[in-house]
C-alpha positions as CSV (number, residue, x, y, z in Angstrom):
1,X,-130.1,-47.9,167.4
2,X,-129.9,-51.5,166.8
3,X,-130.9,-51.9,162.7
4,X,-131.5,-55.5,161.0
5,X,-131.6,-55.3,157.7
6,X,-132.8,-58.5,156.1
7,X,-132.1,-58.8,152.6
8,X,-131.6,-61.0,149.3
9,X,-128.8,-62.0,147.0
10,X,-128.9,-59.7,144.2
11,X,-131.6,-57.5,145.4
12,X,-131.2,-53.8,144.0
13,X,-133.7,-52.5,146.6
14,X,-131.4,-53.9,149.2
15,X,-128.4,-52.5,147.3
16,X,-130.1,-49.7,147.8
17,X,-130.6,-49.6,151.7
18,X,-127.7,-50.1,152.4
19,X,-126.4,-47.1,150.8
20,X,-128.9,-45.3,152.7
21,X,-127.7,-46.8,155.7
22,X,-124.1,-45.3,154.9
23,X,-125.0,-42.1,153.6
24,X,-126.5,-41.5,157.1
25,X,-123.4,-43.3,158.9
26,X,-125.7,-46.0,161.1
27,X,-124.5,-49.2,162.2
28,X,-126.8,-52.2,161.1
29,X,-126.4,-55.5,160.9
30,X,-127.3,-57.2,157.2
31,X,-128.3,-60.8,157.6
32,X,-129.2,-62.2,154.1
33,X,-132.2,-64.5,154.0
34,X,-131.7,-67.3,151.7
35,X,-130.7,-71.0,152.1
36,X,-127.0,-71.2,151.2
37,X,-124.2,-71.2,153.1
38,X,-124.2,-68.4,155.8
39,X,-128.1,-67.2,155.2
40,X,-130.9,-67.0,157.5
41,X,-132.8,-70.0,156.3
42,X,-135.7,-68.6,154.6
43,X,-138.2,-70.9,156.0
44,X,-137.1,-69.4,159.8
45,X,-137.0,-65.5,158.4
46,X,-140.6,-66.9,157.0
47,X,-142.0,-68.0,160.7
48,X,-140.6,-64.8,162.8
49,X,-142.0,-62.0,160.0
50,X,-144.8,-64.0,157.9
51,X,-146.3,-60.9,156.9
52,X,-143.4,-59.7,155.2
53,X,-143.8,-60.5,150.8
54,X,-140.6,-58.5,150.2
55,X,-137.1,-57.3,150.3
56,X,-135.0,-55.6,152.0
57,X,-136.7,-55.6,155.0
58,X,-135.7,-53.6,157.9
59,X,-136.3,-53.9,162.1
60,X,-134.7,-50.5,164.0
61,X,-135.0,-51.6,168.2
62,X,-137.4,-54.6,167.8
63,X,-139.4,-52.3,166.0
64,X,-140.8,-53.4,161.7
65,X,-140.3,-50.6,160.1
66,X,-140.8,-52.0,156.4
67,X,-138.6,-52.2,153.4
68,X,-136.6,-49.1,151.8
69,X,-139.2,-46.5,151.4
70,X,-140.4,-46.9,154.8
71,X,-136.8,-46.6,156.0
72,X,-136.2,-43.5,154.0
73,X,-138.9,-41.4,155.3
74,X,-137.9,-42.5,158.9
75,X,-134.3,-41.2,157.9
76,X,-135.2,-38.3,156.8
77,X,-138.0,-38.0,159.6
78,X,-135.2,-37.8,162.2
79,X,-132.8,-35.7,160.3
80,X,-130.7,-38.8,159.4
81,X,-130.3,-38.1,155.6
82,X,-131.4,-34.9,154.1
83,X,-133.2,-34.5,149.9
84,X,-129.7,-33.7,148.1
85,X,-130.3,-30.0,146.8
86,X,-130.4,-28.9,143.6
């Protein structure tokens, strides 16, 4: 699986994913969108995925899958994380 996972500086939600991503031991790459030093300018992230108001937001295979509850239920859709038991 090739997983982008675009997120923001200080973004919970994309602290977040990227637990997910290492509870269910996947490589990604995380490319932070912002317009400091090593970022993703935001104004290119803005012209490749205009539709996107939010963050993180994730691409598995050239495919947009959405931000971290999207993710989630793909995860656990394909037996990549499982609902901790109680």
């Amino acid at each position: 699986m090739d997983i982008k996972a675009y997120t923001k500086v200080g973004c919970k939600f994309c602290g977040n994913l990227i637990a997910l991503f290492e509870r269910a031991g996947v490589e990604y790459t995380k490319i932070v969108v912002g317009d400091g030093e090593n970022q993703c300018p935001t104004e290119l992230f803005k012209k490749e995925y205009p539709e996107v108001i939010g963050f993180p937001f994730v691409v598995i295979d050239g495919e947009k899958i959405g931000g971290l509850v999207e993710t989630a239920k793909l995860f656990l859709e394909k037996k990549l994380v499982s609902v901790p038991k109680k």
